[in-house]
C-alpha positions in Angstrom: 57.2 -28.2 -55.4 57.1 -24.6 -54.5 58.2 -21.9 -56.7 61.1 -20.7 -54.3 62.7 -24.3 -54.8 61.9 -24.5 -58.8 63.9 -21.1 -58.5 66.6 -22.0 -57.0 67.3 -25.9 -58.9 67.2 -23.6 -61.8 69.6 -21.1 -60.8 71.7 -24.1 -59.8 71.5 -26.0 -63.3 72.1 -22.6 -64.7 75.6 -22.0 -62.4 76.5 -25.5 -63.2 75.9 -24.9 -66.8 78.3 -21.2 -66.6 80.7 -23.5 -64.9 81.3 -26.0 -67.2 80.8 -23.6 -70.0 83.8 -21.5 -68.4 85.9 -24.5 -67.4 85.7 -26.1 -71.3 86.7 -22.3 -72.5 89.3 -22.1 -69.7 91.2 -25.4 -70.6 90.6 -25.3 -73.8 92.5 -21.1 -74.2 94.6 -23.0 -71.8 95.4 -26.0 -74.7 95.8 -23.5 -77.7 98.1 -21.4 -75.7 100.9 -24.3 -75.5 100.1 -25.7 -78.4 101.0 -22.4 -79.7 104.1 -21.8 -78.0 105.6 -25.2 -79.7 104.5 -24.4 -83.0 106.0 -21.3 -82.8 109.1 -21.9 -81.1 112.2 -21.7 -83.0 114.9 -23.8 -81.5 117.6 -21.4 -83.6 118.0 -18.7 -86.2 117.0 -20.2 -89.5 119.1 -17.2 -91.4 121.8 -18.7 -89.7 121.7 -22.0 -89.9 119.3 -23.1 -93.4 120.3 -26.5 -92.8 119.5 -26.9 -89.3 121.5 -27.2 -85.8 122.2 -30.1 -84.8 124.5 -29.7 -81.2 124.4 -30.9 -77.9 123.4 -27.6 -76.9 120.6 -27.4 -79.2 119.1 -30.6 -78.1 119.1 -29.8 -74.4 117.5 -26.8 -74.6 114.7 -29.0 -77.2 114.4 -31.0 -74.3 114.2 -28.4 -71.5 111.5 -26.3 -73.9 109.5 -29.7 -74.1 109.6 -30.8 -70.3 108.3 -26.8 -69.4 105.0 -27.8 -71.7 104.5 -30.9 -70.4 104.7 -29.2 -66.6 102.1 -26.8 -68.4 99.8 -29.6 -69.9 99.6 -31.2 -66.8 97.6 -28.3 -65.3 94.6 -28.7 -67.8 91.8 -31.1 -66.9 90.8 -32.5 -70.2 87.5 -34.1 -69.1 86.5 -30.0 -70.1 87.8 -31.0 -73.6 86.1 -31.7 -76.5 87.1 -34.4 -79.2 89.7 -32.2 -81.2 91.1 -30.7 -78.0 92.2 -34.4 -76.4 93.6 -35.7 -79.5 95.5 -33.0 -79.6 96.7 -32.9 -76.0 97.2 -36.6 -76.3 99.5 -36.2 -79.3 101.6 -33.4 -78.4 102.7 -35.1 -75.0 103.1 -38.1 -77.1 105.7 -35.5 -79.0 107.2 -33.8 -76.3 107.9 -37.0 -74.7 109.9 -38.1 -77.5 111.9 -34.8 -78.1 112.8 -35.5 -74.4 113.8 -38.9 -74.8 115.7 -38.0 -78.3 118.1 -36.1 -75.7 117.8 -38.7 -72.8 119.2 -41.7 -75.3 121.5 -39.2 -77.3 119.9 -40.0 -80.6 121.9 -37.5 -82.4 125.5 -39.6 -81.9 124.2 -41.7 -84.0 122.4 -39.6 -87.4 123.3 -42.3 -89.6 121.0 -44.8 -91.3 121.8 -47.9 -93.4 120.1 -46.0 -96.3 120.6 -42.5 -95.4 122.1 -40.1 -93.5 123.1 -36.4 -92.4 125.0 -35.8 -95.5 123.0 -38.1 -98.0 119.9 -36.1 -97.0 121.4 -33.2 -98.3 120.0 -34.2 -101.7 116.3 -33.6 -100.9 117.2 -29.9 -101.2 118.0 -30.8 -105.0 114.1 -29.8 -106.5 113.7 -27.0 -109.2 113.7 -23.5 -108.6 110.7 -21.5 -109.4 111.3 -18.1 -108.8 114.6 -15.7 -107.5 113.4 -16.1 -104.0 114.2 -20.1 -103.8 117.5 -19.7 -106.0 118.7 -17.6 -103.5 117.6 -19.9 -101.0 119.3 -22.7 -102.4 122.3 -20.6 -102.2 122.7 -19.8 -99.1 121.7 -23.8 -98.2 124.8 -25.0 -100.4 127.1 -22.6 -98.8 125.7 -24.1 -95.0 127.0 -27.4 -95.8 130.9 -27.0 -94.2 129.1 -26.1 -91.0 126.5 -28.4 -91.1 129.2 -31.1 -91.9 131.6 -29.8 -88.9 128.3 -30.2 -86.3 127.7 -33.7 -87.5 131.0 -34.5 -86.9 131.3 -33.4 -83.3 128.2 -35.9 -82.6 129.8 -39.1 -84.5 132.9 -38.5 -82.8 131.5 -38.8 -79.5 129.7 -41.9 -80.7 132.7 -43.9 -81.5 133.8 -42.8 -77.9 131.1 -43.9 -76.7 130.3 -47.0 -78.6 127.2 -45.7 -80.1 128.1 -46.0 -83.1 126.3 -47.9 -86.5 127.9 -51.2 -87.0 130.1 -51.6 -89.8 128.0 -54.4 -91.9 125.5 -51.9 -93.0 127.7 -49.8 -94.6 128.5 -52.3 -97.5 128.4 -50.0 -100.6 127.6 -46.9 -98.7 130.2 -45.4 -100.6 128.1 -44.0 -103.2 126.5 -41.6 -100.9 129.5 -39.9 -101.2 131.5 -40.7 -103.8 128.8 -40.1 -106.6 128.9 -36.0 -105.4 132.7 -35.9 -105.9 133.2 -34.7 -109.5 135.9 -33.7 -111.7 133.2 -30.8 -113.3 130.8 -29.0 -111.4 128.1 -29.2 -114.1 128.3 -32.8 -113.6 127.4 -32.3 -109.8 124.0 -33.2 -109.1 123.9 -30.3 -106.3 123.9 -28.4 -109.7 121.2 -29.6 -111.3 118.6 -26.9 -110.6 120.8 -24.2 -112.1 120.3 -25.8 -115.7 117.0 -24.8 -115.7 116.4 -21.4 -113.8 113.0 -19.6 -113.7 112.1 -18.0 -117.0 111.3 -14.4 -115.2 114.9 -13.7 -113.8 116.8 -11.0 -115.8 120.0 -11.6 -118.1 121.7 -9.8 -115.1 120.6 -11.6 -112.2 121.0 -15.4 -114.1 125.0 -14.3 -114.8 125.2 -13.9 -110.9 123.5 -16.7 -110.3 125.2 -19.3 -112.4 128.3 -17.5 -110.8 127.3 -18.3 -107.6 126.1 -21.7 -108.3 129.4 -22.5 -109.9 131.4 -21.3 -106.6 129.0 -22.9 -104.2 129.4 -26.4 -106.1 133.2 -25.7 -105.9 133.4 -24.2 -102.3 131.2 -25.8 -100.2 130.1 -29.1 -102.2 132.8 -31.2 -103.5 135.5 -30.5 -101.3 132.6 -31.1 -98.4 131.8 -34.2 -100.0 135.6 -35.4 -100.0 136.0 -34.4 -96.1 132.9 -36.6 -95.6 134.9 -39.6 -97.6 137.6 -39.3 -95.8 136.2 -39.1 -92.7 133.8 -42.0 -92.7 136.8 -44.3 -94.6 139.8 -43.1 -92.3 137.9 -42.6 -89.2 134.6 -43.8 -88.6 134.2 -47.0 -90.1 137.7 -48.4 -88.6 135.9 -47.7 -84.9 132.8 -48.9 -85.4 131.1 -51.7 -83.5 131.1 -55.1 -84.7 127.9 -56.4 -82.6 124.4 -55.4 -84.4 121.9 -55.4 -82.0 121.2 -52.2 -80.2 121.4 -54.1 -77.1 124.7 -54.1 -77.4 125.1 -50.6 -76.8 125.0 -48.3 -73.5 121.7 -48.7 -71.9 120.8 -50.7 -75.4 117.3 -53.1 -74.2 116.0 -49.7 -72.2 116.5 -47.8 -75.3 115.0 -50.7 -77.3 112.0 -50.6 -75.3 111.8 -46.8 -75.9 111.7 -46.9 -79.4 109.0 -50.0 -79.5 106.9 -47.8 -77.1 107.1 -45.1 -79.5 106.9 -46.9 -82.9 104.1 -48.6 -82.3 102.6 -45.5 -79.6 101.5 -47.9 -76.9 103.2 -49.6 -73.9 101.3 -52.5 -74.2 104.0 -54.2 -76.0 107.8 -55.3 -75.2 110.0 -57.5 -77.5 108.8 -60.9 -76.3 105.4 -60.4 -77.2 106.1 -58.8 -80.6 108.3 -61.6 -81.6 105.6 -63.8 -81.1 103.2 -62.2 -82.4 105.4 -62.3 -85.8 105.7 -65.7 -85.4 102.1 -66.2 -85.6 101.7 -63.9 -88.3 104.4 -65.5 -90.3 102.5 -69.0 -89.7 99.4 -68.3 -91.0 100.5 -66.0 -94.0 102.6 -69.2 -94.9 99.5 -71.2 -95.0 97.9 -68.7 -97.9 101.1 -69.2 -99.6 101.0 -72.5 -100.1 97.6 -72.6 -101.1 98.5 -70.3 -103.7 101.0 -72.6 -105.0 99.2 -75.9 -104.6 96.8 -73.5 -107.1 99.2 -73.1 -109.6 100.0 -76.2 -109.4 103.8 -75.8 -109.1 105.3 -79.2 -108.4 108.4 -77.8 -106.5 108.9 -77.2 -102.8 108.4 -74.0 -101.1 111.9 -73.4 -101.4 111.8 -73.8 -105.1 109.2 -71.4 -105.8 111.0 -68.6 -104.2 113.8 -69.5 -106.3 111.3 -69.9 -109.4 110.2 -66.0 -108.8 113.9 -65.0 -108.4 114.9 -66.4 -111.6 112.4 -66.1 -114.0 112.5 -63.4 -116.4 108.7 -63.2 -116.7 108.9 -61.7 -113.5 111.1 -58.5 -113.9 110.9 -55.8 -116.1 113.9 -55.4 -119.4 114.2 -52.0 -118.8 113.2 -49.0 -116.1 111.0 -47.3 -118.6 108.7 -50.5 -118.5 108.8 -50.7 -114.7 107.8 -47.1 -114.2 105.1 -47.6 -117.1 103.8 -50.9 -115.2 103.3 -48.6 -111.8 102.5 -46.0 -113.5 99.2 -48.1 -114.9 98.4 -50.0 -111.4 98.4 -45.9 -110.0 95.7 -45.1 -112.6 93.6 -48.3 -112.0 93.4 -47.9 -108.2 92.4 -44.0 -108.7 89.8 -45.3 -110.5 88.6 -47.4 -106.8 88.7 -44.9 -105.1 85.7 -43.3 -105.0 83.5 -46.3 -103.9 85.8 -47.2 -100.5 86.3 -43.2 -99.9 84.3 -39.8 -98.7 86.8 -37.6 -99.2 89.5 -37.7 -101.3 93.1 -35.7 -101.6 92.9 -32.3 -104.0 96.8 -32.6 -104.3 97.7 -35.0 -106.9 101.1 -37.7 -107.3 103.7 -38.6 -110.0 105.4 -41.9 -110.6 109.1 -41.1 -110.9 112.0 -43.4 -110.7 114.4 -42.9 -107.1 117.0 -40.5 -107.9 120.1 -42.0 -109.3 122.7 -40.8 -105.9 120.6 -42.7 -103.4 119.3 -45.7 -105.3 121.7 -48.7 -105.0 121.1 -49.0 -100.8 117.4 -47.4 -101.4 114.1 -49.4 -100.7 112.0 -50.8 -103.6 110.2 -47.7 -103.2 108.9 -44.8 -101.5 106.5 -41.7 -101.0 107.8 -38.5 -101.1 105.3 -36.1 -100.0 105.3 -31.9 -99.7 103.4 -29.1 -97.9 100.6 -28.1 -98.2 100.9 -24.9 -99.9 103.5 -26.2 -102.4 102.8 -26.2 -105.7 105.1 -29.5 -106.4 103.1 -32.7 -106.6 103.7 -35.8 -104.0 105.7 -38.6 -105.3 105.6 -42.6 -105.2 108.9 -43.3 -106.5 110.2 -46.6 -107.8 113.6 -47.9 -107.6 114.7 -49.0 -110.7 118.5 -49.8 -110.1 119.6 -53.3 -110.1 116.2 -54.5 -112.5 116.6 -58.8 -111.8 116.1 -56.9 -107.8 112.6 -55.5 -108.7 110.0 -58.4 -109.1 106.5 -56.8 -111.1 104.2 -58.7 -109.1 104.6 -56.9 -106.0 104.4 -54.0 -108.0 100.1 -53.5 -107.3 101.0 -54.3 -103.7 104.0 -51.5 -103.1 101.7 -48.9 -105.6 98.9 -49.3 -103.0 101.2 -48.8 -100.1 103.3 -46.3 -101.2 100.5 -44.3 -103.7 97.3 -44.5 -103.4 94.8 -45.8 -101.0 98.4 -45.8 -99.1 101.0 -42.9 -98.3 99.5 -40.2 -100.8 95.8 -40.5 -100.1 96.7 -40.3 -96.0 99.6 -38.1 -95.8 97.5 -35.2 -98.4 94.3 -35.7 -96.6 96.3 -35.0 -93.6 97.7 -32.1 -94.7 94.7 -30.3 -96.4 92.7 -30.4 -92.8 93.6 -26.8 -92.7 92.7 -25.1 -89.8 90.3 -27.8 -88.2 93.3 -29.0 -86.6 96.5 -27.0 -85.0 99.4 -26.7 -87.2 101.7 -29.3 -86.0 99.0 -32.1 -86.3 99.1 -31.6 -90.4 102.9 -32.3 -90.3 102.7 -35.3 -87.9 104.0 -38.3 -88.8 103.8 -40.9 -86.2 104.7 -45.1 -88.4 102.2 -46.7 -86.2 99.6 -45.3 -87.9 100.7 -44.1 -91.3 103.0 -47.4 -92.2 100.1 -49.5 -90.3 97.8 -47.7 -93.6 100.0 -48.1 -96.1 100.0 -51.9 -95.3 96.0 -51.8 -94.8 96.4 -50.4 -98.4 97.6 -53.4 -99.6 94.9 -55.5 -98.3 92.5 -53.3 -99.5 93.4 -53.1 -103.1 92.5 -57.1 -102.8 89.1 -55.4 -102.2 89.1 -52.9 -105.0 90.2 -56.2 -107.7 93.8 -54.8 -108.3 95.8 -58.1 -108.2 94.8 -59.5 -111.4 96.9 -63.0 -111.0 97.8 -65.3 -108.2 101.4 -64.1 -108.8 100.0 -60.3 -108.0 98.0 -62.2 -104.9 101.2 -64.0 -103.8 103.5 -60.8 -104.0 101.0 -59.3 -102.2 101.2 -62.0 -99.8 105.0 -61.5 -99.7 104.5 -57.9 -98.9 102.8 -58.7 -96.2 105.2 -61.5 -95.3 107.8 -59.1 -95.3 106.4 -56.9 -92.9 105.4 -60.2 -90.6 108.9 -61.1 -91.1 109.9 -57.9 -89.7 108.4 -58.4 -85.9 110.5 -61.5 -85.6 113.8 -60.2 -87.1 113.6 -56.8 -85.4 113.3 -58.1 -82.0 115.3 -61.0 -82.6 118.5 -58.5 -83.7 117.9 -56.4 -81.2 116.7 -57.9 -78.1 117.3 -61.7 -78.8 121.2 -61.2 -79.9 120.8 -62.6 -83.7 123.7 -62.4 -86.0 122.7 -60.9 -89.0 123.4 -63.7 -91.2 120.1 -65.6 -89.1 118.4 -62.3 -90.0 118.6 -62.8 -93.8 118.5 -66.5 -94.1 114.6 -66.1 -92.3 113.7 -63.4 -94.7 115.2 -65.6 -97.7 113.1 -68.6 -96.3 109.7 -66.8 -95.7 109.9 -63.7 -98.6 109.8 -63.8 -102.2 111.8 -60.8 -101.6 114.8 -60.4 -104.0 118.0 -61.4 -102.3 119.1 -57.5 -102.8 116.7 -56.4 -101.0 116.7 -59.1 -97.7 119.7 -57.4 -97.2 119.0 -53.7 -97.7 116.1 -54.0 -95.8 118.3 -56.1 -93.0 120.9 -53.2 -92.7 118.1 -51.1 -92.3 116.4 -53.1 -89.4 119.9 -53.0 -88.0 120.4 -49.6 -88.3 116.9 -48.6 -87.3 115.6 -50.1 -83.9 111.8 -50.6 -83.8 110.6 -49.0 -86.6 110.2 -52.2 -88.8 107.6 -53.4 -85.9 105.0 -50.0 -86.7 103.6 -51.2 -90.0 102.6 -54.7 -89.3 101.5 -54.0 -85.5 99.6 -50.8 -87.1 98.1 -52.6 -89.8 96.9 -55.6 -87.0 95.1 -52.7 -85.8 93.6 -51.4 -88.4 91.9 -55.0 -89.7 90.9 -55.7 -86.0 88.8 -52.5 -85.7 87.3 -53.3 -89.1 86.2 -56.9 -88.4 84.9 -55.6 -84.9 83.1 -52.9 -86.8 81.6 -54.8 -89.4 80.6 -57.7 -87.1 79.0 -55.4 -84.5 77.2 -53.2 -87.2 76.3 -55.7 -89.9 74.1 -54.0 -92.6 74.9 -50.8 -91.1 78.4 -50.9 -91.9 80.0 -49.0 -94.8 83.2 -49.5 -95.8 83.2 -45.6 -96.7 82.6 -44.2 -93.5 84.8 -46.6 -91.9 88.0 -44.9 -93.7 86.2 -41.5 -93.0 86.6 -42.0 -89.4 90.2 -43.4 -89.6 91.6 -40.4 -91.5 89.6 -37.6 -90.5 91.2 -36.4 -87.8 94.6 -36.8 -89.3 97.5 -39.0 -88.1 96.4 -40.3 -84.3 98.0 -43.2 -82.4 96.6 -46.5 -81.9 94.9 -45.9 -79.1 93.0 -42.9 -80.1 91.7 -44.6 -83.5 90.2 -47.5 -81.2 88.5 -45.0 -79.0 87.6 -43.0 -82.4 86.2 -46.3 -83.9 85.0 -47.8 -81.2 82.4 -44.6 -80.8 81.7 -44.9 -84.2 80.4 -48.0 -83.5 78.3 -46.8 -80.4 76.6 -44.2 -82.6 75.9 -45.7 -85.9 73.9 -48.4 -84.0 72.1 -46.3 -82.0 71.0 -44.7 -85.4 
């Protein structure tokens, strides 16, 4: 080879090399720039509106704004992208495509949830106020509510009109979400909590205004809110609700359906037939274990029976909520104590055990994590219900502490947030059930590894747990796409669960109310345990359980389809090592 040819293949690997170098820069400016504009985008003035906007208006432009980046993402060519860059261009069109659709399917007619709501979320404001800036804050948030109430109902009106509406059998007791805010005394409020113990720095001066202003907003803007929302849901909504429970039912109901099983469990590899059968598998062979279990205990009842044996039993609940929290409180300590041999990293941010606040408790969940940003200096929370005690069985205790504290909810959600700056903004405060509910019920399986279910009635609730969640893919589907009444839906759950009555049907209101969400944590969790075996099979000696859960939190929340392409070259490499 002559030297004017070694020249010029040079000079050729070297433009080649400029190329690409320029292209990956190009796309990848190109990436941060949109990813930029919808973190920074504000929708509407915050000063004006501190407890959102939720119009018509609003929404349409949310949906215009996201179809304009999605126009703009479509102009990069991510094969110039490295790792961090495509996860991130996968997930925000996985975003902005659901913004979109939120307007497409008119999701804000209907901001009500068997458990929850636009006005019962008001009392997540409620926290304790640290310095003058959040009192002020706090303020001005209480004083919002009239407005945000009158936006609200503008959307549930058009609802009704056009059938969209919740349907009335999951509003049984929901009149506590209201009625418990309506007091005689405003001290008595709960919205005035916080002003009973104000920051210790604020002068004599500014705590007279305060507690002024406090007293007013609680008086102004609260209660007589409060009693406009009782009278509206009692005299007008409820009266014009539908009577049919499936979503199905409702304008452009199975397409919508379809929608919201695409994005709860972030593929489109699923539709309601094959979920429902997949439950049905599920439920089969978690029935099996079950059995054994009580064959093991010798229990000389049918399966029937032993439900109703765990129901009734008195060894099985707790006498008073101090000795519930306590009980959590100790599983929470002894799986902290696991954590260090099944994980790299762990969370700097630390949790609390406290029990579910009083106002939302009797059509609350068993239990739940409550997290908070990154820079706050309040701690995340798993909190237990303990209203209604004979509802809240102590063996599934371990099995709800896992999911909803540690390995589960805490451990991913903090990890997630403390990636700092390795990751855009709006990746830290993604939440996507799929892959965060599919964890928290991979948490309970893996606190069988880490030896936290000390009996076979721990193993069996654990069991149940994950019966429950089973239980969920045929219900779901069968409400929603298969036209079940919801007395079918509770007398499966009652069949199959150990689940307290109590909650079978608060947690069938909130299938109702919800469509699709129920299917992310088992079809997430399926996920999870496949890409473990295939890992562990493949690799053999070479696979540690540690780097495994490295890999699947790393990069933060992900869909499904990104942690098999994410495990899947973990695989590749730590073989070829």
């Amino acid at each position: 080879m002559n030297l004017f040819r070694i020249l010029t293949i040079g000079l050729l690997f070297l433009t080649i090399q400029s190329c690409n170098q320029f292209n990956k820069q190009k796309n990848s400016n190109n990436l941060s720039e949109i990813i930029n504009s919808y973190q920074d985008h504000d929708g509407y003035d915050f000063q004006k509106y501190p407890l959102g906007l939720v119009t018509r208006e609003y929404y349409k432009n949310q949906s215009d704004f996201a179809n304009k980046l999605l126009l703009n993402l479509a102009s990069i060519d991510t094969s110039f992208l490295n790792e961090n860059d495509k996860i991130s261009f996968k997930l925000l069109s996985f975003e902005l495509n659901d913004i979109i659709h939120y307007y497409e399917y008119e999701r804000f007619l209907n901001p009500l949830l068997s458990d929850a709501g636009f006005h019962s979320s008001l009392g997540y404001m409620v926290k304790p106020l640290y310095n003058y800036k959040q009192v002020k804050e706090y303020i001005q948030k209480l004083n919002a509510i009239p407005d945000y109430v009158d936006q609200n109902f503008v959307n549930l009106r058009e609802g009704i009109s056009k059938g969209m509406s919740q349907p009335l059998v999951i509003f049984k007791g929901y009149e506590s979400t209201y009625n418990d805010h309506i007091t005689k005394d405003f001290k008595d409020n709960y919205f005035y909590s916080p002003f009973m113990s104000l920051p210790n720095d604020l002068t004599n001066s500014q705590i007279d205004s305060i507690l002024y202003e406090g007293q007013k907003a609680i008086e102004e803007s609260v209660i007589p809110e409060f009693k406009r929302i009782k009278e509206f849901f009692e005299k007008e909504y409820f009266p014009n609700t539908r009577t049919k429970i499936g979503i199905s039912e409702t304008p452009n109901g199975l397409e919508y359906y379809q929608n919201r099983i695409n994005y709860y469990t972030t593929s489109t590899s699923y539709n309601a037939d094959i979920i429902h059968e997949i439950g049905l598998e599920e439920v089969s062979r978690i029935r099996k274990e079950m059995e054994k279990i009580i064959s093991d205990l010798k229990f000389s009842g049918s399966f029937d029976e032993f439900f109703e044996f765990l129901r009734t039993d008195e060894r099985f609940y707790a006498k008073t909520s101090r000795e519930l929290l306590m009980f959590a409180r100790d599983i929470s300590k002894r799986i902290d104590a696991k954590l260090p041999k099944f994980f790299k990293t762990l969370p700097r941010k630390p949790y609390g055990v406290a029990p579910v606040p009083d106002a939302i408790a009797p059509k609350y969940t068993g239990g739940r994590y409550v997290g908070t940003s990154r820079n706050s200096t309040e701690p995340g929370y798993y909190w237990v219900n303990t209203y209604d005690l004979k509802s809240r069985t102590l063996y599934t205790i371990p099995a709800l502490t896992a999911h909803e504290g540690v390995p589960g909810h805490h451990l991913q959600s903090s990890l997630n947030n403390e990636l700092g700056d390795s990751i855009p903004r709006f990746r830290r405060n993604l939440y996507l059930s799929a892959y965060g509910e599919g964890w928290g019920l991979y948490s309970e399986f893996l606190a069988d590894d880490m030896g936290i279910y000390t009996t076979e009635y721990e193993q069996f609730g654990k069991l149940t747990y994950e019966m429950w969640r089973a239980c969920r893919l045929v219900v779901d589907t069968g409400i929603h796409a298969m036209g079940w009444p919801r007395e079918k839906a509770v007398k499966y759950m009652s069949k199959n669960t150990a689940l307290s009555l109590h909650e079978i049907n608060t947690e069938v209101d909130r299938y109702i109310s919800w469509p699709g969400q129920a299917l992310s944590y088992k079809i997430g969790e399926i996920k999870i345990r496949e890409l473990r075996k295939k890992a562990k099979d493949i690799l053999g000696n070479k696979f540690d359980i540690r780097n495994f859960h490295e890999v699947i939190l790393s990069q933060g929340t992900v869909t499904l389809s990104i942690l098999e392409e994410r495990i899947n070259n973990y695989i590749k490499k730590t073989k070829n090592e």
